[in-house]
Steps between C-alpha positions, in 0.01 A plus 500: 500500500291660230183487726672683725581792273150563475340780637411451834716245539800676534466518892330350783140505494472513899774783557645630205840360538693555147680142565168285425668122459311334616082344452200388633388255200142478650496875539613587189717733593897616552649590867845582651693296738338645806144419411520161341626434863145656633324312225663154623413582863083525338550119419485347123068481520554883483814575302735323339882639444744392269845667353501664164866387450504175771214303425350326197127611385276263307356690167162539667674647806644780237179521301354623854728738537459633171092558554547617825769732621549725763312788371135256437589334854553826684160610287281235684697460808569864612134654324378592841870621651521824671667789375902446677424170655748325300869468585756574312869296474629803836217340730529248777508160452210458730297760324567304175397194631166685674429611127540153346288323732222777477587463131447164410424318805185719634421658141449751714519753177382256159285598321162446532326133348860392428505075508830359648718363397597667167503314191 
């Protein structure tokens, strides 16, 4: 709960959403409802999601979240993003979903020299 109070962390790192409960462990970072759907449909080589309130973490799972975040995530995965491609929590599902796979899937905006997966 207190990771999520960080900044950054407060919404979802893929649209905004103000109700960010849930978590990609491997990601490091904190998504709504809606999106940790998307990020299950990417497989668990990709992104793994677990509750914030549902699901147990192991301390190295928290320690994780701790170093990474939304805002350092978003800072290596979205360095190359163009100005008003990302969605916000009013979009489409399917324009959501378009964004996370370009996201994470096809790195189709990381930044450049980045090794995968994050540690």
């Amino acid at each position: 709960d207190d990771l999520m109070k960080l900044p950054g962390n407060r919404e979802c790192a893929d649209c905004s959403c103000k109700q960010a409960r849930w978590a990609s462990i491997n990601l490091g970072i904190f998504i709504c409802m809606r999106c940790s759907g998307r990020h299950r449909n990417l497989g668990v080589h990709i992104s793994q999601v677990r509750s914030t309130t549902l699901d147990s973490w192991t301390p190295k799972q928290v320690e994780f979240m701790k170093r990474v975040g939304n805002e350092k995530c978003n800072a290596i995965f979205e360095a190359n993003l163009p100005a008003n491609r990302k969605p916000t929590s009013s979009d489409s599902d399917s324009s959501v979903e378009t964004f996370i796979r370009e996201k994470y899937e096809r790195t189709l905006y990381i930044k450049k020299g980045v090794k995968l997966p994050l540690t």
